[in-house]
PDB file of N, CA, C and O in Angstrom:
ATOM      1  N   UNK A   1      -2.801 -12.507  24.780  1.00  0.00           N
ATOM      2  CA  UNK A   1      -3.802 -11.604  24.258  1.00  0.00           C
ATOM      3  C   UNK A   1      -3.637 -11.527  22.737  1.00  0.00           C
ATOM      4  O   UNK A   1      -2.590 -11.161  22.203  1.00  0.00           O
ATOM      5  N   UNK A   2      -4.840 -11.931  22.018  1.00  0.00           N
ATOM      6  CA  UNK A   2      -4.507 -11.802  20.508  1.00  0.00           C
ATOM      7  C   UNK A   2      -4.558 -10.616  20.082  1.00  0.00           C
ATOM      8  O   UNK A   2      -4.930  -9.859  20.978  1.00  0.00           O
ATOM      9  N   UNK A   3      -4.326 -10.040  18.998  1.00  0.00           N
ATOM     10  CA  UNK A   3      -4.069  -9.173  18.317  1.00  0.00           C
ATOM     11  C   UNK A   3      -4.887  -8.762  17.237  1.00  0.00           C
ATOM     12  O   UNK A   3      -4.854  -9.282  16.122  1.00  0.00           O
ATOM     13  N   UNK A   4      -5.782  -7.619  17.650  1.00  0.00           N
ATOM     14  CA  UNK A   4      -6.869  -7.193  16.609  1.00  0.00           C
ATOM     15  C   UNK A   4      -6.338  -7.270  15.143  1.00  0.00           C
ATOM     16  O   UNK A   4      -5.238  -6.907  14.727  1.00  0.00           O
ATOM     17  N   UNK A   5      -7.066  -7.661  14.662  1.00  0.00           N
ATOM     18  CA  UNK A   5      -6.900  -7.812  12.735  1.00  0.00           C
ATOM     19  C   UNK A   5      -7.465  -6.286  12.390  1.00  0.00           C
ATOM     20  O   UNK A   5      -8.341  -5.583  12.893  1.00  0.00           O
ATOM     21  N   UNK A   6      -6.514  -6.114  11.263  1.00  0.00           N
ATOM     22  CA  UNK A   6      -6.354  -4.321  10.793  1.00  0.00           C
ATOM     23  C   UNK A   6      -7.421  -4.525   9.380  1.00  0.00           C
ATOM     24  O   UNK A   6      -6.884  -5.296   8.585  1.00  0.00           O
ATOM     25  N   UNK A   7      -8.487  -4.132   8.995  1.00  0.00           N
ATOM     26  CA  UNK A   7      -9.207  -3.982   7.900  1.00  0.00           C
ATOM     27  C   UNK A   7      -8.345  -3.396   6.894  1.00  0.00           C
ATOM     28  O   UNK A   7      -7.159  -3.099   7.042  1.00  0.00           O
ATOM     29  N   UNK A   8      -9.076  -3.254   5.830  1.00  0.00           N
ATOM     30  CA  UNK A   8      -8.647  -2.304   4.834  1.00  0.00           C
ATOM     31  C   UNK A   8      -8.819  -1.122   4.979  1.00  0.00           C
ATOM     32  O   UNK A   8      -9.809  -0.411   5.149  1.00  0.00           O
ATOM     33  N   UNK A   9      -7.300  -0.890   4.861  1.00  0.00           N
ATOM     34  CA  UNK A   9      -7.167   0.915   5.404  1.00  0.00           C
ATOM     35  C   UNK A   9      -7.543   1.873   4.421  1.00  0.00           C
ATOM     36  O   UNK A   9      -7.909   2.951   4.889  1.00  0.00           O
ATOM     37  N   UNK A  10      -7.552   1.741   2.907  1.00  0.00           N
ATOM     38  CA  UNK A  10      -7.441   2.374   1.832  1.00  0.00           C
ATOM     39  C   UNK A  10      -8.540   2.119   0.917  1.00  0.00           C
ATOM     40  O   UNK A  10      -8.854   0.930   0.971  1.00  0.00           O
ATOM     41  N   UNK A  11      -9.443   2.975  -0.135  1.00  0.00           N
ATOM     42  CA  UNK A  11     -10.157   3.042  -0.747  1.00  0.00           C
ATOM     43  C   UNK A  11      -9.625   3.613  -2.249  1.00  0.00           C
ATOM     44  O   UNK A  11      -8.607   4.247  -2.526  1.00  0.00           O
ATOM     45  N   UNK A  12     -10.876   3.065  -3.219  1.00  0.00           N
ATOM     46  CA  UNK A  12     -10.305   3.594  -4.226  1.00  0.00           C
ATOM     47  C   UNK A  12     -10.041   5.096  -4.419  1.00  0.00           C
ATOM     48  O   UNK A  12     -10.647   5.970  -3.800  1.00  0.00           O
ATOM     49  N   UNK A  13      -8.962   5.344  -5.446  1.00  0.00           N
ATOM     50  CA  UNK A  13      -9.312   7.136  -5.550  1.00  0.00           C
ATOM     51  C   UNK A  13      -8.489   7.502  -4.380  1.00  0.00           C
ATOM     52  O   UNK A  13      -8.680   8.710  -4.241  1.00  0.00           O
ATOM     53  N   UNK A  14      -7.656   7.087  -3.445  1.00  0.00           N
ATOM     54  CA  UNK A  14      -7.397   7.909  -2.033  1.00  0.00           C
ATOM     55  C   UNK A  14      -5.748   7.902  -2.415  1.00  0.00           C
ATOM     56  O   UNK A  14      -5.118   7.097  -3.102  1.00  0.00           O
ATOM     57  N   UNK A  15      -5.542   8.457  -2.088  1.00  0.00           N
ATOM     58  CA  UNK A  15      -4.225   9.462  -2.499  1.00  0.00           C
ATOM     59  C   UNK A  15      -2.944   8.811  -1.852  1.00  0.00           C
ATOM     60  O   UNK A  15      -2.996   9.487  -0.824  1.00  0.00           O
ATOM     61  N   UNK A  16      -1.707   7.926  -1.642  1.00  0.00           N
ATOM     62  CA  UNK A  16      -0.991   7.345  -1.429  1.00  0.00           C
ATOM     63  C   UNK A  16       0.281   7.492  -1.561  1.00  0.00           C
ATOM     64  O   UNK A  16       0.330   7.758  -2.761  1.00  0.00           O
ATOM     65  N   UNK A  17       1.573   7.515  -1.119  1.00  0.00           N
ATOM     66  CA  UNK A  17       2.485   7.050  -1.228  1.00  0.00           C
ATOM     67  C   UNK A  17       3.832   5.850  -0.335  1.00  0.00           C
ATOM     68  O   UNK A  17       3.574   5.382   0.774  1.00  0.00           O
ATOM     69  N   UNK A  18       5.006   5.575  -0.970  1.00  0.00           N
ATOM     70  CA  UNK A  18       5.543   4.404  -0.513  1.00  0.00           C
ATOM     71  C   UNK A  18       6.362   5.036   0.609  1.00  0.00           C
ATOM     72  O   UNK A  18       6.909   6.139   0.591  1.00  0.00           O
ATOM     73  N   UNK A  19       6.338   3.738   2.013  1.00  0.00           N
ATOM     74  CA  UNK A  19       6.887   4.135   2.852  1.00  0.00           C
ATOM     75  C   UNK A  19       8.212   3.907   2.216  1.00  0.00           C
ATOM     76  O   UNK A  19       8.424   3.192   1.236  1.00  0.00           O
ATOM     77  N   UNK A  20       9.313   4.791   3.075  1.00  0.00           N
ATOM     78  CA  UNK A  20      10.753   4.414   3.264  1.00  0.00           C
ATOM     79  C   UNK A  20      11.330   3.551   4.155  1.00  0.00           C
ATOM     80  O   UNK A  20      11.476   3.450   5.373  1.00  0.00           O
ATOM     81  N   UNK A  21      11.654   2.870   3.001  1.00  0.00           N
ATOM     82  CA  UNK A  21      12.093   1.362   3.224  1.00  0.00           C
ATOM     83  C   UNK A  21      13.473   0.975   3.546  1.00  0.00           C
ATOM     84  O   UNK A  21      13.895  -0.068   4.046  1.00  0.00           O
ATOM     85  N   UNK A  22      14.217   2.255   3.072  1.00  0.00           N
ATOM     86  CA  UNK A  22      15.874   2.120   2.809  1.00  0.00           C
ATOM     87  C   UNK A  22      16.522   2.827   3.836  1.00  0.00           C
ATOM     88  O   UNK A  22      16.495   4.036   4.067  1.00  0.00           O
ATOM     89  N   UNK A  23      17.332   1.577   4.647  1.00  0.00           N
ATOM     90  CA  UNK A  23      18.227   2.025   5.414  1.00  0.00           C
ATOM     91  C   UNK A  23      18.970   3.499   5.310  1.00  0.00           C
ATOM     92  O   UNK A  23      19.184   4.140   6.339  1.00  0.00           O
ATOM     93  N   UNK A  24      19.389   4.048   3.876  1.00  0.00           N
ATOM     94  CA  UNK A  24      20.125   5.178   3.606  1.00  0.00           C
ATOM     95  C   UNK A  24      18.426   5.973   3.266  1.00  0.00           C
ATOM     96  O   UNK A  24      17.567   5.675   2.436  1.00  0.00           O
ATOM     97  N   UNK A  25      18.469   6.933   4.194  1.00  0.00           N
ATOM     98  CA  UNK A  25      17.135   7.944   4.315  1.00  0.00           C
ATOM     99  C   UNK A  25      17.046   8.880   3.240  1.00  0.00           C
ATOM    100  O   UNK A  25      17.988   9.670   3.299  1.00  0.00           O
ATOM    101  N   UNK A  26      16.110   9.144   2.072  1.00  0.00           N
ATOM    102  CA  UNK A  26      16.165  10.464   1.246  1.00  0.00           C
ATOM    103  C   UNK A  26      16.769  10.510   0.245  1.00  0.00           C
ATOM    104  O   UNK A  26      16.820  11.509  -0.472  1.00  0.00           O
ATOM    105  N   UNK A  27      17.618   8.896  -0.092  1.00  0.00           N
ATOM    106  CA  UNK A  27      18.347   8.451  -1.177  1.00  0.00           C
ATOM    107  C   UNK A  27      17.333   8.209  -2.769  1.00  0.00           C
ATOM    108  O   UNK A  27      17.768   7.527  -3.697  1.00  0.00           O
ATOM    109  N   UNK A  28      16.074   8.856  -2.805  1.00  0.00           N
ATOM    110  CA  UNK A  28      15.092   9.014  -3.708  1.00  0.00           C
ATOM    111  C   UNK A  28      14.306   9.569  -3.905  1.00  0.00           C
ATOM    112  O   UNK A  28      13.765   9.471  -2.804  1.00  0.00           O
ATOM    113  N   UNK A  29      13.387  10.438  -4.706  1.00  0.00           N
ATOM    114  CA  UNK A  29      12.577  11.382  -4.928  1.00  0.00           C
ATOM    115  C   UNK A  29      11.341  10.630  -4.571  1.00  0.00           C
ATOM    116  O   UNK A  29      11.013   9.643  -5.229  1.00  0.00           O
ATOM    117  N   UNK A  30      10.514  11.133  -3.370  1.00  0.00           N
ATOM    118  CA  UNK A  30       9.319  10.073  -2.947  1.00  0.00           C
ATOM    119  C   UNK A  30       8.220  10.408  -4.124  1.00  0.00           C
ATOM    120  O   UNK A  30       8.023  11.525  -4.602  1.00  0.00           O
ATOM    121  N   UNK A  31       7.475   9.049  -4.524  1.00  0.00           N
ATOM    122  CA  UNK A  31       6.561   8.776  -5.690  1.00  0.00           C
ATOM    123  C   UNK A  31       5.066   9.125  -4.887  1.00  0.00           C
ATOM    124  O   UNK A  31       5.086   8.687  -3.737  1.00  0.00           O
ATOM    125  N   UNK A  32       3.877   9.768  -5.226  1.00  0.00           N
ATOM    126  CA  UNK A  32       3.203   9.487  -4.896  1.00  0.00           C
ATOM    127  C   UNK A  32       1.753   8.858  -5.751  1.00  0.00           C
ATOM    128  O   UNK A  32       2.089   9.069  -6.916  1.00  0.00           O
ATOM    129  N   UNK A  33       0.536   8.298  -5.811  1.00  0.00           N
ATOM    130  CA  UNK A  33      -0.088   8.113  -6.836  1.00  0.00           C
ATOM    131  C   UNK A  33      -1.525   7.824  -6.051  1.00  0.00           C
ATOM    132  O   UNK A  33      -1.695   8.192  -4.889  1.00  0.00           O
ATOM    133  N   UNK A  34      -2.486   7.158  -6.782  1.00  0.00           N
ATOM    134  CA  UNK A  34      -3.175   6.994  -6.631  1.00  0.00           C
ATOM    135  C   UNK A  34      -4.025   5.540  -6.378  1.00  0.00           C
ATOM    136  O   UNK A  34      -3.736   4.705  -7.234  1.00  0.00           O
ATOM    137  N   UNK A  35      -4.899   5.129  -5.488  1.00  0.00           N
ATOM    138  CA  UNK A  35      -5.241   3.546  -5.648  1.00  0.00           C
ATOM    139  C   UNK A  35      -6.036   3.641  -6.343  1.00  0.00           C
ATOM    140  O   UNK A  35      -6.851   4.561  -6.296  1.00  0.00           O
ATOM    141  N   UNK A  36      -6.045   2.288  -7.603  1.00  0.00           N
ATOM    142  CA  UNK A  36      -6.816   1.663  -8.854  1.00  0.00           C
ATOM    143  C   UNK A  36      -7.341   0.572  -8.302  1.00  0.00           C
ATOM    144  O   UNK A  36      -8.172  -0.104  -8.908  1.00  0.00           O
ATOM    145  N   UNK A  37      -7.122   0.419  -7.677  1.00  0.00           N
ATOM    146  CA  UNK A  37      -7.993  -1.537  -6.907  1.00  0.00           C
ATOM    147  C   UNK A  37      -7.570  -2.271  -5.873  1.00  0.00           C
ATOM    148  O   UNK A  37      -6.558  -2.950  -6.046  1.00  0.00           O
ATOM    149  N   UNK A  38      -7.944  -2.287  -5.156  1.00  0.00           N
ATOM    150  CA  UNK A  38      -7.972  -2.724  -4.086  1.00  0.00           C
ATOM    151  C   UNK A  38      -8.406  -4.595  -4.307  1.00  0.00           C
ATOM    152  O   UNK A  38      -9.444  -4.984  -4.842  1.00  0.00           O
ATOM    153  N   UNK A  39      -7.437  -5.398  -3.807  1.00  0.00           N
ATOM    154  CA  UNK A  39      -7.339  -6.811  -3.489  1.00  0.00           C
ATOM    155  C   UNK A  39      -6.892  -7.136  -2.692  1.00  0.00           C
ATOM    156  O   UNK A  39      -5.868  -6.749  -2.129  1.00  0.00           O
ATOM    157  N   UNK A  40      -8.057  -8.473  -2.329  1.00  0.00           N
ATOM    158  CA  UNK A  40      -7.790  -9.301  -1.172  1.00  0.00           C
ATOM    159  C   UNK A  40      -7.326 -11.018  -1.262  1.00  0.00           C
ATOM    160  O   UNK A  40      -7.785 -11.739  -2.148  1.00  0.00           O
ATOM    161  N   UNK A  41      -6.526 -11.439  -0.394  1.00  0.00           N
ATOM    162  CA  UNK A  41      -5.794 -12.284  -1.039  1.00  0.00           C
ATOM    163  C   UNK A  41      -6.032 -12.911   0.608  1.00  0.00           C
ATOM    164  O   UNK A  41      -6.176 -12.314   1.675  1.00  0.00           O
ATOM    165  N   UNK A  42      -6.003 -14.326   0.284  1.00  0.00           N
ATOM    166  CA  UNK A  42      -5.615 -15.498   1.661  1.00  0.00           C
ATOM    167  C   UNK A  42      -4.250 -15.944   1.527  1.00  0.00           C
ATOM    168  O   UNK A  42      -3.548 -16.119   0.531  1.00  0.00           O
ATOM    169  N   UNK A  43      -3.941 -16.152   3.316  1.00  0.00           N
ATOM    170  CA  UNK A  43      -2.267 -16.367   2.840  1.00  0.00           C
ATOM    171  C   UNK A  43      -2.620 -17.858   3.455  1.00  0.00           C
ATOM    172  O   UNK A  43      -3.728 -18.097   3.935  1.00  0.00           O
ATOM    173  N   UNK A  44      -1.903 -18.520   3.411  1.00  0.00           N
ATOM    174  CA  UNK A  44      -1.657 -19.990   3.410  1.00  0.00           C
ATOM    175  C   UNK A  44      -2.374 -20.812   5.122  1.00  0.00           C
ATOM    176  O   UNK A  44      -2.498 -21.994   5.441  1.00  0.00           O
ATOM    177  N   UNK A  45      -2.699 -19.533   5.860  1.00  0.00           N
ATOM    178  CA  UNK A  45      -3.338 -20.099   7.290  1.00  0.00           C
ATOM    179  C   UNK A  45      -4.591 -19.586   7.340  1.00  0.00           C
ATOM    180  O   UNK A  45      -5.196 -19.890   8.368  1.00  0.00           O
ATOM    181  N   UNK A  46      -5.308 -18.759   6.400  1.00  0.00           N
ATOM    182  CA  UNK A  46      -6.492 -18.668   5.858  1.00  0.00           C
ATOM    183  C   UNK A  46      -6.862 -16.670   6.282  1.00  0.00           C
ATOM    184  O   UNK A  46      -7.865 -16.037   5.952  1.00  0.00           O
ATOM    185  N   UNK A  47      -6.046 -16.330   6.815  1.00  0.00           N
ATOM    186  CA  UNK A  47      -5.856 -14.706   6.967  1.00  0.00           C
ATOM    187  C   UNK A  47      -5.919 -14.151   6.021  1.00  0.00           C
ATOM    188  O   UNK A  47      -5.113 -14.401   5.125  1.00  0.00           O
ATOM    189  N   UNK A  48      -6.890 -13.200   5.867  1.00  0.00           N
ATOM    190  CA  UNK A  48      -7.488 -11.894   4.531  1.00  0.00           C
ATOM    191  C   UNK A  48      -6.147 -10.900   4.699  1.00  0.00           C
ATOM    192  O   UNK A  48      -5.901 -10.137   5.633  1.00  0.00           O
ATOM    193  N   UNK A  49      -5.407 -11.143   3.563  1.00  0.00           N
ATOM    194  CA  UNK A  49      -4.483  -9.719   3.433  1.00  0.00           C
ATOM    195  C   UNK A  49      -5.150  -9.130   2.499  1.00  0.00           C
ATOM    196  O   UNK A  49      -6.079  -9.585   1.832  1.00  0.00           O
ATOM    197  N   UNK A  50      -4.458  -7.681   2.444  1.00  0.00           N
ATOM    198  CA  UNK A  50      -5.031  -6.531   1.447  1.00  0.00           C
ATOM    199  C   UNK A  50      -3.888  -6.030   0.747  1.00  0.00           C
ATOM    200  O   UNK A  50      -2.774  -5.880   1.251  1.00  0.00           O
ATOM    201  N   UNK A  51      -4.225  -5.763  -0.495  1.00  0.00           N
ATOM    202  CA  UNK A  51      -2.962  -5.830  -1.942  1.00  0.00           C
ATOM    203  C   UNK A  51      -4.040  -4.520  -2.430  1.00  0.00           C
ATOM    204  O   UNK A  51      -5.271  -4.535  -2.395  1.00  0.00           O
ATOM    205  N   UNK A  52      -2.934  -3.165  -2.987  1.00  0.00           N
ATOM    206  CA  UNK A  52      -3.624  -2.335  -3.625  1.00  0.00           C
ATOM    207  C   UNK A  52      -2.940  -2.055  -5.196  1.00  0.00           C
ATOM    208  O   UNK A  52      -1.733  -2.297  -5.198  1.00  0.00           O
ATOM    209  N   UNK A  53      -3.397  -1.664  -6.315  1.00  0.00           N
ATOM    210  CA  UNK A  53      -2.975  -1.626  -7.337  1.00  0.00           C
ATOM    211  C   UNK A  53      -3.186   0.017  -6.914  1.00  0.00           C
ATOM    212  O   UNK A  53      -4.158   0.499  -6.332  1.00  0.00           O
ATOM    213  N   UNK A  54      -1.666   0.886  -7.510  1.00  0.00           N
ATOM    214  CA  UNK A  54      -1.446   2.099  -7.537  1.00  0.00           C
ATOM    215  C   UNK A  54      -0.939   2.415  -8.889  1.00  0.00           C
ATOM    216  O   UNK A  54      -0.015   1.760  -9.370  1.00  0.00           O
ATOM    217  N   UNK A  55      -1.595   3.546  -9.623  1.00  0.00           N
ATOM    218  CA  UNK A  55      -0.943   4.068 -10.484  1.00  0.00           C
ATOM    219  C   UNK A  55      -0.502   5.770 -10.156  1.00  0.00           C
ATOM    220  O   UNK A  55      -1.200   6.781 -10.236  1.00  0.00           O
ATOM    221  N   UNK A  56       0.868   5.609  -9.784  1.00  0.00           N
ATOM    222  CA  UNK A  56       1.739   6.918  -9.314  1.00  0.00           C
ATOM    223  C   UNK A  56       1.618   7.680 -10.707  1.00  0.00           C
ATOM    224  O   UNK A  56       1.330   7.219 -11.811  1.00  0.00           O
ATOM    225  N   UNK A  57       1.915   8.946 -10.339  1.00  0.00           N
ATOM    226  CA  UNK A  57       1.706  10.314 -11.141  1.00  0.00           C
ATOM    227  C   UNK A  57       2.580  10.393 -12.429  1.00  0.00           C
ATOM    228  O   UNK A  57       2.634  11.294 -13.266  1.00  0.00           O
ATOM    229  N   UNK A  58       3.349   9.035 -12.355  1.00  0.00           N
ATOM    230  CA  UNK A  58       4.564   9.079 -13.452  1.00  0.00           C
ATOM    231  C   UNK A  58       3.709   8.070 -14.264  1.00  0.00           C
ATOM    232  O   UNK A  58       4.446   7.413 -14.999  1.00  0.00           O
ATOM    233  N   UNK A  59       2.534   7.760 -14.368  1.00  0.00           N
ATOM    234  CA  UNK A  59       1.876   6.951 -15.184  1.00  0.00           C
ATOM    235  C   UNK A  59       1.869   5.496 -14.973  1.00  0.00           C
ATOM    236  O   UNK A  59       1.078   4.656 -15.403  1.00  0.00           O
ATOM    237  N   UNK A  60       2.870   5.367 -14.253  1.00  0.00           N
ATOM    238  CA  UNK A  60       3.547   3.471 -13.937  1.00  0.00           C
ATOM    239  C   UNK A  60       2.911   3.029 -13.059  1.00  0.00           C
ATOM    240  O   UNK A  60       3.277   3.433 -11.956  1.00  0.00           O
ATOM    241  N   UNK A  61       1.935   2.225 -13.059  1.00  0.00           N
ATOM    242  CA  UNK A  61       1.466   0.941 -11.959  1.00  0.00           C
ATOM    243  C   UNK A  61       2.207  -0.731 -11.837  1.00  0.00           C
ATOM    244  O   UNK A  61       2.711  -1.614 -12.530  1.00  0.00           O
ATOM    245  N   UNK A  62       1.844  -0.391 -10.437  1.00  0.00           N
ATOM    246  CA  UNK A  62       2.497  -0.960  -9.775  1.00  0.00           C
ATOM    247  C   UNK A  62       1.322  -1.859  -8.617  1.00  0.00           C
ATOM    248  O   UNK A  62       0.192  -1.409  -8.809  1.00  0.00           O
ATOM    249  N   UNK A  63       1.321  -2.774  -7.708  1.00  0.00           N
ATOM    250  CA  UNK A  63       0.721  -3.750  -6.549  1.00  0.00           C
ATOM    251  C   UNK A  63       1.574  -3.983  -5.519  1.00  0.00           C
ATOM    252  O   UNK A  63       2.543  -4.741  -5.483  1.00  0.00           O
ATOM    253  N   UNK A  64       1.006  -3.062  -4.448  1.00  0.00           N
ATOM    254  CA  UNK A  64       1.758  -3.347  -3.124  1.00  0.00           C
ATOM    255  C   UNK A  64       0.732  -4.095  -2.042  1.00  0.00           C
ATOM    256  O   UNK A  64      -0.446  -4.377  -2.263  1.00  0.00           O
ATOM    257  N   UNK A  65       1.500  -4.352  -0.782  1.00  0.00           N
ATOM    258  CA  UNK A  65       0.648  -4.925  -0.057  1.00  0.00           C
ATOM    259  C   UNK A  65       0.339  -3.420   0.809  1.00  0.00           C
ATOM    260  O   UNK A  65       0.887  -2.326   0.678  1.00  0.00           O
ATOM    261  N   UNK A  66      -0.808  -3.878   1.772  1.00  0.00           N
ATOM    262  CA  UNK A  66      -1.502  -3.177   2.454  1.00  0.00           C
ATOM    263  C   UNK A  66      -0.120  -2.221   3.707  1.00  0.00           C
ATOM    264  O   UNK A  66      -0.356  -1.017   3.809  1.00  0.00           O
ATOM    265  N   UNK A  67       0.454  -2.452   4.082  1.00  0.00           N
ATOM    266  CA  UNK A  67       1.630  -2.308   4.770  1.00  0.00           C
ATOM    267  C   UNK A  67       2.248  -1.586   4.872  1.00  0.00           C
ATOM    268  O   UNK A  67       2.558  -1.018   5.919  1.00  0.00           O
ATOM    269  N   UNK A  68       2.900  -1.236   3.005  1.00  0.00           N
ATOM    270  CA  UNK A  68       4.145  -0.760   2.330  1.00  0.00           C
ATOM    271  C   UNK A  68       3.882   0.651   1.868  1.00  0.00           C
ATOM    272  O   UNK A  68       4.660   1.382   1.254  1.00  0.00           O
ATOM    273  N   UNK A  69       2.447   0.951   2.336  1.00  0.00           N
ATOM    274  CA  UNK A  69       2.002   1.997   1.742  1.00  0.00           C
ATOM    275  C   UNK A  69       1.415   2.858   2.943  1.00  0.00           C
ATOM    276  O   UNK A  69       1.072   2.367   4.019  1.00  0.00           O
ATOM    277  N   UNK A  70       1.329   4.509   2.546  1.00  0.00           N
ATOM    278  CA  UNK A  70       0.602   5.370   3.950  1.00  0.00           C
ATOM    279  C   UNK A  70      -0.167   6.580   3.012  1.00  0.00           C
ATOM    280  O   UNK A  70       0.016   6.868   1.829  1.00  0.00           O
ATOM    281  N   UNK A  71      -0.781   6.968   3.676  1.00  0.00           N
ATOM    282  CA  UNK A  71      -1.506   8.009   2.841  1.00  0.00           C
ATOM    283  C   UNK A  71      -0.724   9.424   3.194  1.00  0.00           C
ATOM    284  O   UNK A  71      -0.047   9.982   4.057  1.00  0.00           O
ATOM    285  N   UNK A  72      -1.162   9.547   2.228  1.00  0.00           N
ATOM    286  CA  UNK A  72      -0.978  11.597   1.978  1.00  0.00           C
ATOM    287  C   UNK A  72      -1.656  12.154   2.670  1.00  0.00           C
ATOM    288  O   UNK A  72      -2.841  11.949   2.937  1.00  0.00           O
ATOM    289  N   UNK A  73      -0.848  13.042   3.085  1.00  0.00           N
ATOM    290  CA  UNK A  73      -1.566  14.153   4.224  1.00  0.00           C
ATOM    291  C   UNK A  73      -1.746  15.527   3.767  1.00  0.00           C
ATOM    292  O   UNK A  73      -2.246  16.367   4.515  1.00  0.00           O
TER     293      UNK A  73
END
């Protein structure tokens, strides 16, 4: 049974931050920011991934993939 393909979860303007990634839990002050652009990228077997440009509240942008990121609640 294949496996439904996930759209783009995120829009511009929508409010974001990074999942925890690190084995040691709470070892950082969580960042949160905002999405600036949204990109789509082919990976090498012709599959649409989704890449968002975030600029967090500390002014610093940054490009994650679609994945690495969850929204604010």
């Amino acid at each position: 049974m294949p496996n439904s393909l996930v759209g783009q979860r995120f829009n511009v303007d929508d409010r974001v931050t990074r999942k925890n990634s690190s084995v040691l839990q709470n070892t950082y002050q969580k960042k949160f920011g905002s999405i600036t652009e949204a990109i789509e990228k082919t990976n090498s077997i012709g599959s649409t991934m989704y890449y968002y440009k975030v600029l967090w509240d500390d002014k610093r942008s940054s490009e994650h993939a679609q994945h690495s990121l969850q929204p604010v609640k």
